[in-house]
PDB file as gemmi writes it, atoms N, CA and C in Angstrom:
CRYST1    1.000    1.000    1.000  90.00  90.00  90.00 P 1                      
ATOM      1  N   UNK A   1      12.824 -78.898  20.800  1.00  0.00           N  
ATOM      2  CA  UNK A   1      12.832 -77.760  19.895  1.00  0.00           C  
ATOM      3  C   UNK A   1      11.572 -76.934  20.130  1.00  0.00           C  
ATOM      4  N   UNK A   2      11.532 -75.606  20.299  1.00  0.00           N  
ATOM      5  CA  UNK A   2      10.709 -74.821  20.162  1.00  0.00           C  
ATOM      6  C   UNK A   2       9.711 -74.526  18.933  1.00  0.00           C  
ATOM      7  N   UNK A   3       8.461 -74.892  19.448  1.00  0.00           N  
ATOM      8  CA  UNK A   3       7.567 -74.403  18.256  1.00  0.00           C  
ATOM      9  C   UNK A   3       7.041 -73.149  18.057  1.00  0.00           C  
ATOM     10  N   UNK A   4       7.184 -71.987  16.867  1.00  0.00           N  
ATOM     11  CA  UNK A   4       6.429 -71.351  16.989  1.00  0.00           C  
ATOM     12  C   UNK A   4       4.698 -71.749  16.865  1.00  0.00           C  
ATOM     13  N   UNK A   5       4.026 -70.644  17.898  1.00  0.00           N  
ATOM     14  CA  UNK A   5       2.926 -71.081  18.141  1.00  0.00           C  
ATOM     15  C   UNK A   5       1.914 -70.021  17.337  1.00  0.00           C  
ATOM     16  N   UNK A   6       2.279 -68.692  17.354  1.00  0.00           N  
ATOM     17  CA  UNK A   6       1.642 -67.336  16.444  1.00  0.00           C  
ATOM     18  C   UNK A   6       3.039 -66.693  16.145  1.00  0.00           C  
ATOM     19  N   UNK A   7       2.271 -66.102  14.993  1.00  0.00           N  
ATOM     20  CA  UNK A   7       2.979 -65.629  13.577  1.00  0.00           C  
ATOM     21  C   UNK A   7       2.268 -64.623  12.720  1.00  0.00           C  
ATOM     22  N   UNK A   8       1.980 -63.392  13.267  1.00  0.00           N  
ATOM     23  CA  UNK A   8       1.284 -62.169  13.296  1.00  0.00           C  
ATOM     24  C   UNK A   8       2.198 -61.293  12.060  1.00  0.00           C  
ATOM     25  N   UNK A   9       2.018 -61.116  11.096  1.00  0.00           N  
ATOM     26  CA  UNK A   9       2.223 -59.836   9.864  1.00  0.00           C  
ATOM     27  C   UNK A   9       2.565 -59.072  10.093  1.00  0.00           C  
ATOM     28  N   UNK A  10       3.419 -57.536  10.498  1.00  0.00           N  
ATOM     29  CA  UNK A  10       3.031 -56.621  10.736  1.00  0.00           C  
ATOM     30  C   UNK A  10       3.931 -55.721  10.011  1.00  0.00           C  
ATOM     31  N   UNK A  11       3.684 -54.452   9.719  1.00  0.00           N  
ATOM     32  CA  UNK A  11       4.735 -53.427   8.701  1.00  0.00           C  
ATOM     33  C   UNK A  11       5.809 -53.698   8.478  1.00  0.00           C  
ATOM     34  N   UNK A  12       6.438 -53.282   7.306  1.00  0.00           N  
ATOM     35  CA  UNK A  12       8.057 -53.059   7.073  1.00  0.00           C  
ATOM     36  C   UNK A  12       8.837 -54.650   7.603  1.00  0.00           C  
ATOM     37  N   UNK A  13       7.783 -55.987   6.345  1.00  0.00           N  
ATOM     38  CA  UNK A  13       8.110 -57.321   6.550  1.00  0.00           C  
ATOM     39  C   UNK A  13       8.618 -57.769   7.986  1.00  0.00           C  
ATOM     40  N   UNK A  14       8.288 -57.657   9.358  1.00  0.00           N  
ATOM     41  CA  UNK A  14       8.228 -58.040  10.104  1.00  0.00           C  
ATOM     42  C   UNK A  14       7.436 -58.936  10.864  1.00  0.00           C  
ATOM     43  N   UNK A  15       7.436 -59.499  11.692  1.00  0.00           N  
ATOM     44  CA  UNK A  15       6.439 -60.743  12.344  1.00  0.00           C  
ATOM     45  C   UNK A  15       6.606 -60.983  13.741  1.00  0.00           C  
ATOM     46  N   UNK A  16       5.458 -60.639  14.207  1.00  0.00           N  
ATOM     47  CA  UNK A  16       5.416 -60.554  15.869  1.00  0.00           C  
ATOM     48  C   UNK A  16       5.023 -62.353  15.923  1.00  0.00           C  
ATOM     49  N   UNK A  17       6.131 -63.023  16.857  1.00  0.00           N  
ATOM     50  CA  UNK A  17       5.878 -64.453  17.352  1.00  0.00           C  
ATOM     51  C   UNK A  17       6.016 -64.704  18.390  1.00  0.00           C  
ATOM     52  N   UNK A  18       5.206 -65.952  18.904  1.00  0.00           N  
ATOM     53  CA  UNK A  18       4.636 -66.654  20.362  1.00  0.00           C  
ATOM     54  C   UNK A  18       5.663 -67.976  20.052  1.00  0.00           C  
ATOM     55  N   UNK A  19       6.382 -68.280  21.415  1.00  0.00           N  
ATOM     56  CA  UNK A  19       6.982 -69.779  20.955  1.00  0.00           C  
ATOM     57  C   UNK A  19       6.506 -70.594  21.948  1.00  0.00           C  
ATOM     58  N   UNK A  20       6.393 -72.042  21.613  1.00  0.00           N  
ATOM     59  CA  UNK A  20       6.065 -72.522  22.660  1.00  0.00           C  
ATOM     60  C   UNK A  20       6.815 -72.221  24.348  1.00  0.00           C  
ATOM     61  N   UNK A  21       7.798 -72.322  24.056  1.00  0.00           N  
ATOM     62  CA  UNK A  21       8.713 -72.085  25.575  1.00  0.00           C  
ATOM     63  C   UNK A  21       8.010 -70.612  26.351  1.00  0.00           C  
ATOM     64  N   UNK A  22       7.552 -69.522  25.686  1.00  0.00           N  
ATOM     65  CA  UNK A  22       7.042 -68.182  25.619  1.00  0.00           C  
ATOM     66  C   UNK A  22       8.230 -67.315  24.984  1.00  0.00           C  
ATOM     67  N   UNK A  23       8.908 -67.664  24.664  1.00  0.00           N  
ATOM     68  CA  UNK A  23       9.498 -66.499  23.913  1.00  0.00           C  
ATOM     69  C   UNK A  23       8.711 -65.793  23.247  1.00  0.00           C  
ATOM     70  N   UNK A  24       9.042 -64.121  23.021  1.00  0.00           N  
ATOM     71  CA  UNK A  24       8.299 -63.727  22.197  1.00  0.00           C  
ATOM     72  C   UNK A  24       9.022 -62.649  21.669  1.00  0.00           C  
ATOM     73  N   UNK A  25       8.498 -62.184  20.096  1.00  0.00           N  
ATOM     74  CA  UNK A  25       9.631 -60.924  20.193  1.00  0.00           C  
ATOM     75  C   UNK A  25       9.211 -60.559  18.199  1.00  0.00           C  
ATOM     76  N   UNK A  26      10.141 -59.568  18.170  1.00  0.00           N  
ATOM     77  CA  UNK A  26       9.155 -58.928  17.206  1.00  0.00           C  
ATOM     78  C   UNK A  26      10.786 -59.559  15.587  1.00  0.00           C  
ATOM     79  N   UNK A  27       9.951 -60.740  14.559  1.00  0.00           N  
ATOM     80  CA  UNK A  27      11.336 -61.133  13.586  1.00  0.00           C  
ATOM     81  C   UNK A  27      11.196 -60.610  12.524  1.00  0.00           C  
ATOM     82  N   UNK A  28      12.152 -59.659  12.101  1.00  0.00           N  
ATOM     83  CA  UNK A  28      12.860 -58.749  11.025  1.00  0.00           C  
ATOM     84  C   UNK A  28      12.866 -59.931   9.519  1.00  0.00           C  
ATOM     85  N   UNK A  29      12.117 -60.041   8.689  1.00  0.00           N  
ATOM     86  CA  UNK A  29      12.517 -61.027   7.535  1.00  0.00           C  
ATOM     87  C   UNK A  29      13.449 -60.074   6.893  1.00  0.00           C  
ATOM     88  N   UNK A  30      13.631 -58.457   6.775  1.00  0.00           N  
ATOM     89  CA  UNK A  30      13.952 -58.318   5.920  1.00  0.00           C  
ATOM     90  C   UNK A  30      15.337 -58.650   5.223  1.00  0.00           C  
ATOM     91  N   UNK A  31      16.087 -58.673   6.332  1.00  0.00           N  
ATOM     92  CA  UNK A  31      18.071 -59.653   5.959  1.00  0.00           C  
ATOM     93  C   UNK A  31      17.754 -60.882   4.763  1.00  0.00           C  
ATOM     94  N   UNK A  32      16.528 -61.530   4.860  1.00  0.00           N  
ATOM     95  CA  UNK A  32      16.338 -62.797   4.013  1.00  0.00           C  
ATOM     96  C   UNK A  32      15.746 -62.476   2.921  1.00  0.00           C  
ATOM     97  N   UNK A  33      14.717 -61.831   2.998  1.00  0.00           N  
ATOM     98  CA  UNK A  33      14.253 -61.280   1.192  1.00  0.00           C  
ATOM     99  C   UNK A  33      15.032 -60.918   0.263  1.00  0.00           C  
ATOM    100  N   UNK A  34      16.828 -60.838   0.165  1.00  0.00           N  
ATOM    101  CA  UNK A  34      17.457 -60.846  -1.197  1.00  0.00           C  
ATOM    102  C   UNK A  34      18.256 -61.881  -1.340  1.00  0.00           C  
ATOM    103  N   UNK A  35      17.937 -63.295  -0.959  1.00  0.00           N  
ATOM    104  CA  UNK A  35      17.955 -64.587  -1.486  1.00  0.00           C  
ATOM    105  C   UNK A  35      16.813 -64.920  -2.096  1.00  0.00           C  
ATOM    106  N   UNK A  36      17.282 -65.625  -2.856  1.00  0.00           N  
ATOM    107  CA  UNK A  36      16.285 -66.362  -4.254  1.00  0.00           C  
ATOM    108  C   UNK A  36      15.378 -66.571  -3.607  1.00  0.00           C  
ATOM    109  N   UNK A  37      15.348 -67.580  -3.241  1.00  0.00           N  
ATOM    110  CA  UNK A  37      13.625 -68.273  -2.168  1.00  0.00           C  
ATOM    111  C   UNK A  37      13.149 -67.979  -1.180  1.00  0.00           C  
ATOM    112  N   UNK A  38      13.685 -66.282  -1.212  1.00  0.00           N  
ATOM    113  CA  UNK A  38      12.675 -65.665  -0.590  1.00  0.00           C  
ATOM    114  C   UNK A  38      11.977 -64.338  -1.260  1.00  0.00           C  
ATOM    115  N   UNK A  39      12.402 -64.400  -2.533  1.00  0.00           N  
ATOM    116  CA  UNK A  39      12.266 -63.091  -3.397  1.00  0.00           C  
ATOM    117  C   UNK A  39      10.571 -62.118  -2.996  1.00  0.00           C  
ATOM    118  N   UNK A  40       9.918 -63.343  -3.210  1.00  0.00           N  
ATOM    119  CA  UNK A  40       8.671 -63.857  -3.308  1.00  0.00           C  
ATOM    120  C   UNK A  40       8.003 -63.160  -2.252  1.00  0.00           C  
ATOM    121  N   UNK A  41       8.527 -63.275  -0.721  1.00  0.00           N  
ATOM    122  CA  UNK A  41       8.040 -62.455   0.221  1.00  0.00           C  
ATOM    123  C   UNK A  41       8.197 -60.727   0.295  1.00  0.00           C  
ATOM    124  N   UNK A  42       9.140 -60.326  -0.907  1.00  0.00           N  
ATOM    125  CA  UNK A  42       8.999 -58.987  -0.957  1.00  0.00           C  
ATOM    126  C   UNK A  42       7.197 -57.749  -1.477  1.00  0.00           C  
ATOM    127  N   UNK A  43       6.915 -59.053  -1.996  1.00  0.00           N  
ATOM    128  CA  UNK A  43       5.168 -58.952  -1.961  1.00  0.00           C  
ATOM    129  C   UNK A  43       4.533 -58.707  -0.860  1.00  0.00           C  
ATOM    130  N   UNK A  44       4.061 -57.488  -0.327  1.00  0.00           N  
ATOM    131  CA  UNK A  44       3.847 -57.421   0.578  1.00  0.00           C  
ATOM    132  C   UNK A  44       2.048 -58.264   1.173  1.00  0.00           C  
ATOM    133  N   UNK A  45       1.944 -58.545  -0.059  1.00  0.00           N  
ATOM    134  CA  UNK A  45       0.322 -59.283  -0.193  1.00  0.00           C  
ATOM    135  C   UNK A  45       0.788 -60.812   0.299  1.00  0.00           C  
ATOM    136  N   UNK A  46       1.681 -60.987  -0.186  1.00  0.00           N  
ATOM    137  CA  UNK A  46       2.277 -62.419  -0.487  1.00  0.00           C  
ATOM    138  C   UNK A  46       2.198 -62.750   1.554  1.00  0.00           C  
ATOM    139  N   UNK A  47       3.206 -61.997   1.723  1.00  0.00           N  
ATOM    140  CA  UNK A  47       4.309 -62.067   2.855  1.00  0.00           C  
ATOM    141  C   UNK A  47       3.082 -62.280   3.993  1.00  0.00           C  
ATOM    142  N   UNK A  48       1.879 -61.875   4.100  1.00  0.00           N  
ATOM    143  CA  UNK A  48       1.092 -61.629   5.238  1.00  0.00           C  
ATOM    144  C   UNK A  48       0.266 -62.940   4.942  1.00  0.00           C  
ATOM    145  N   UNK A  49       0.849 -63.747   4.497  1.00  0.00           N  
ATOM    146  CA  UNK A  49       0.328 -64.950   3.913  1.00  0.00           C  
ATOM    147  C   UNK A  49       0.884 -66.249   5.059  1.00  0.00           C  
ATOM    148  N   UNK A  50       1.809 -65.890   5.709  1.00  0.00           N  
ATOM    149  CA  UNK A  50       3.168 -66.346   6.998  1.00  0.00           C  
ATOM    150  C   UNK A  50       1.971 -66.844   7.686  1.00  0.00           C  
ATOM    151  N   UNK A  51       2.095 -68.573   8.544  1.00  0.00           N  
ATOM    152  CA  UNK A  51       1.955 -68.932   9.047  1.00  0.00           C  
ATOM    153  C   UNK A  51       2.777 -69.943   9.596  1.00  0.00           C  
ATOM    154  N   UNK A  52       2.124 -70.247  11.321  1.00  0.00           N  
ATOM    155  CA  UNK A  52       3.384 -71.166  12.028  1.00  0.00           C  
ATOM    156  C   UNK A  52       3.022 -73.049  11.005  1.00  0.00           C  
ATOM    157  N   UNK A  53       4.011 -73.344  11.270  1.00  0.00           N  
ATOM    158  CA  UNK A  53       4.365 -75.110  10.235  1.00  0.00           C  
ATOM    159  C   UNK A  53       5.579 -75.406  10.590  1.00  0.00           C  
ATOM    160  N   UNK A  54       5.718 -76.708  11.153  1.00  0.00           N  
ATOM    161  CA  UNK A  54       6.352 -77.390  11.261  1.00  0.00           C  
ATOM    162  C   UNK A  54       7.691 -76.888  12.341  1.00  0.00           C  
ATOM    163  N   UNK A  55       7.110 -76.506  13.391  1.00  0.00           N  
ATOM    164  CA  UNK A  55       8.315 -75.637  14.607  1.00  0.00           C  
ATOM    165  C   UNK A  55       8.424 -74.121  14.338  1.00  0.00           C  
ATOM    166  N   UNK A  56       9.043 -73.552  12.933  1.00  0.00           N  
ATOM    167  CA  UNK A  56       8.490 -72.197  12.789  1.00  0.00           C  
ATOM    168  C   UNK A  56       7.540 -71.515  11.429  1.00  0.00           C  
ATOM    169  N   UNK A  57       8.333 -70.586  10.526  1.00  0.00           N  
ATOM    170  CA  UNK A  57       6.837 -70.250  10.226  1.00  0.00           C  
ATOM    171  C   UNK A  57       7.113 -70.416   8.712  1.00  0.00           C  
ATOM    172  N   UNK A  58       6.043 -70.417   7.158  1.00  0.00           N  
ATOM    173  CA  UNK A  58       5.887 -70.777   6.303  1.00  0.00           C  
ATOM    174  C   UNK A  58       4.804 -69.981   5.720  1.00  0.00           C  
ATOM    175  N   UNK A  59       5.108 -70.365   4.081  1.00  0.00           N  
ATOM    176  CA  UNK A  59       4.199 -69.518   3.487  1.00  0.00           C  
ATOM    177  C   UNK A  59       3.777 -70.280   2.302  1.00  0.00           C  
ATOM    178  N   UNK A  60       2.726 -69.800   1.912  1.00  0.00           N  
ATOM    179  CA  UNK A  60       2.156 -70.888   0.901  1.00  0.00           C  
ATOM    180  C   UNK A  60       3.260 -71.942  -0.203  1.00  0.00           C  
ATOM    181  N   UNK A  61       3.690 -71.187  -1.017  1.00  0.00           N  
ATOM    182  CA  UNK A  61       4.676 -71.831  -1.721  1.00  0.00           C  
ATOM    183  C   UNK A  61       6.043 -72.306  -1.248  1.00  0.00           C  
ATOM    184  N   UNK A  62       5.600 -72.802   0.266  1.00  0.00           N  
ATOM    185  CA  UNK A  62       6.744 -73.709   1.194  1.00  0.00           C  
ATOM    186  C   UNK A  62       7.966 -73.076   1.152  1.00  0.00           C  
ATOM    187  N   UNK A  63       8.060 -71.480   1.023  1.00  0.00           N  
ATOM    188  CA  UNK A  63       9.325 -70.642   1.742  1.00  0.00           C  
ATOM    189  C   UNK A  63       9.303 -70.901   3.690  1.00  0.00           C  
ATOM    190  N   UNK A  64      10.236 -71.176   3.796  1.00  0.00           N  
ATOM    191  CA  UNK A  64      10.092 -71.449   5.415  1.00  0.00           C  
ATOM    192  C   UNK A  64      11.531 -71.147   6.289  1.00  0.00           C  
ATOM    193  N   UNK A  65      11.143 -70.911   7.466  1.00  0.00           N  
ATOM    194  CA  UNK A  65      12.117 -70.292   8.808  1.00  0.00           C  
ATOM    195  C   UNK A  65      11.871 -70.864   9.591  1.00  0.00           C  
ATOM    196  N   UNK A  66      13.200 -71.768  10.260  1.00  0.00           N  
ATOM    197  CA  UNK A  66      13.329 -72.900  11.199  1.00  0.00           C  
ATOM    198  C   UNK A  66      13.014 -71.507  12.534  1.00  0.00           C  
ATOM    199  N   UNK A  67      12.226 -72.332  13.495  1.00  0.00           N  
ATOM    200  CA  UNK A  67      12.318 -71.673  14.674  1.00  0.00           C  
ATOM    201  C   UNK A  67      13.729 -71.383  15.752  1.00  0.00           C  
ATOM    202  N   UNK A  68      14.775 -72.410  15.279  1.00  0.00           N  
ATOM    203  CA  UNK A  68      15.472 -72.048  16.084  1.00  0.00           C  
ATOM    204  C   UNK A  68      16.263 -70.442  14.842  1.00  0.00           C  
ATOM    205  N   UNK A  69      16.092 -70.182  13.962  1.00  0.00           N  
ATOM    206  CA  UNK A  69      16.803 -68.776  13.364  1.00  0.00           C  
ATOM    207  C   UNK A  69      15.880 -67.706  13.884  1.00  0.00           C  
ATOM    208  N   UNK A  70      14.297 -67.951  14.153  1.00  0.00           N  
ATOM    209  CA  UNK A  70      13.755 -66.958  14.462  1.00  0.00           C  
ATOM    210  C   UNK A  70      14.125 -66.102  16.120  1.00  0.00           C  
ATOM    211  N   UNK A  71      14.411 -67.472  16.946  1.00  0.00           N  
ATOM    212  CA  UNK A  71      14.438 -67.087  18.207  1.00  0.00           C  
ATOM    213  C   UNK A  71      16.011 -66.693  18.289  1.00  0.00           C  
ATOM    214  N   UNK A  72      16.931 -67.453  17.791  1.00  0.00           N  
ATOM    215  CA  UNK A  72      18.282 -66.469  17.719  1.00  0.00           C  
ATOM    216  C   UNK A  72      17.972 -64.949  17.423  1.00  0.00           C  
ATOM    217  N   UNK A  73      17.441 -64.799  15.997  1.00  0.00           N  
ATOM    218  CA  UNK A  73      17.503 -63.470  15.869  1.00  0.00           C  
ATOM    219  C   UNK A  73      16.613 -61.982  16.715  1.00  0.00           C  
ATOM    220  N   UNK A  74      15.649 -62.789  17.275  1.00  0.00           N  
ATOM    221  CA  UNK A  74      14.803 -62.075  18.100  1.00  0.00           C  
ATOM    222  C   UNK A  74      15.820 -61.910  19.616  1.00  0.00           C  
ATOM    223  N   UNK A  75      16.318 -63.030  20.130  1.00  0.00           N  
ATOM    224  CA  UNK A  75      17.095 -62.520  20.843  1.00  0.00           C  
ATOM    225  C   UNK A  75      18.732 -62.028  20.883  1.00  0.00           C  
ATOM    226  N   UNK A  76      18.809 -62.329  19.616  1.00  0.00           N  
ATOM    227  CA  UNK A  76      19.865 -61.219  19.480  1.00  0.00           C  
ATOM    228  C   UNK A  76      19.450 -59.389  19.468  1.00  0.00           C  
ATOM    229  N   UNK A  77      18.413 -59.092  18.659  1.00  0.00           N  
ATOM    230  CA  UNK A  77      17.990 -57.927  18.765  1.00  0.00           C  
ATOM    231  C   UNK A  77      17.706 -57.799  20.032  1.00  0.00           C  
ATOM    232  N   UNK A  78      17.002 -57.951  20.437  1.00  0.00           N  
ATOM    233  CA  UNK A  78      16.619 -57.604  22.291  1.00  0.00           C  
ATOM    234  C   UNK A  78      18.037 -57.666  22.957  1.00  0.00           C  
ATOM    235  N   UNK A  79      19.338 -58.290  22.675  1.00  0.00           N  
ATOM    236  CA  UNK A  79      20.208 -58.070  23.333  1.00  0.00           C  
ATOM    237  C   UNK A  79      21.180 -56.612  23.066  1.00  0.00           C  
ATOM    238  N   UNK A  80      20.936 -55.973  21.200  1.00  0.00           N  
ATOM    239  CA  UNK A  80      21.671 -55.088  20.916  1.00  0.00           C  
ATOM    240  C   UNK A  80      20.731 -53.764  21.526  1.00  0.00           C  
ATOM    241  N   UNK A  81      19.196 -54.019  21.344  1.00  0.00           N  
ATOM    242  CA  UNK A  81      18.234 -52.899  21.951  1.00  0.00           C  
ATOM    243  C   UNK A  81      18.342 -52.837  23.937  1.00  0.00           C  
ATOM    244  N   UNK A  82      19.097 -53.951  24.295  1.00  0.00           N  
ATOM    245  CA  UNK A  82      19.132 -53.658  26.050  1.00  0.00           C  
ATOM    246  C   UNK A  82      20.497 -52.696  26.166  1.00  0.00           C  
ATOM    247  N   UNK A  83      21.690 -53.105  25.410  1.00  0.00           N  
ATOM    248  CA  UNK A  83      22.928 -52.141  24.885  1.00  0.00           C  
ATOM    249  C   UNK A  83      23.006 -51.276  25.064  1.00  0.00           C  
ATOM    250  N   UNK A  84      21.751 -50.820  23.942  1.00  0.00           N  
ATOM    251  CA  UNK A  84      21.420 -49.121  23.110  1.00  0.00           C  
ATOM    252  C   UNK A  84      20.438 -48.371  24.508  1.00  0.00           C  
ATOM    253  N   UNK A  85      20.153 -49.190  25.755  1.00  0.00           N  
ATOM    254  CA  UNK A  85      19.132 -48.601  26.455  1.00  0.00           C  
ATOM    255  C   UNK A  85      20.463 -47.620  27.599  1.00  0.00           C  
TER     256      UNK A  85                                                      
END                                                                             
């Protein structure tokens, strides 16, 4: 299983990540912030709080994203943005 290795904050609830294998790619939380246990990350104070734990990434009050959903969804986007090229 792939670990994420960095887990970088960046605008409009997104997160630039390093995986162990090197994947890398830029993950969209926002699809997950209108489930319950993730309400919490709509804080944008909160949310930049994301660090890598346990394969992928986590936030203080143990909201967490398995690495294998991060790297699906990162390479799913990179597959609809090669599409759109």
């Amino acid at each position: 299983m792939d670990t994420i290795l960095e887990a970088t904050p960046l605008e409009n609830f997104t997160i630039d990540v390093l995986t162990s294998s090197g994947i890398s790619g830029i993950f969209d939380v926002k699809p997950y912030l209108e489930g319950s246990a993730f309400k919490e990350l709509s804080n944008s104070s909160y949310f930049r709080l994301v660090r890598p734990a346990h394969h992928g990434i986590m936030w203080p009050n143990e909201q967490d994203i398995s690495s294998d959903t991060i790297i699906c969804d990162i390479q799913n986007a990179q597959q609809i943005d090669e599409a759109d090229a």
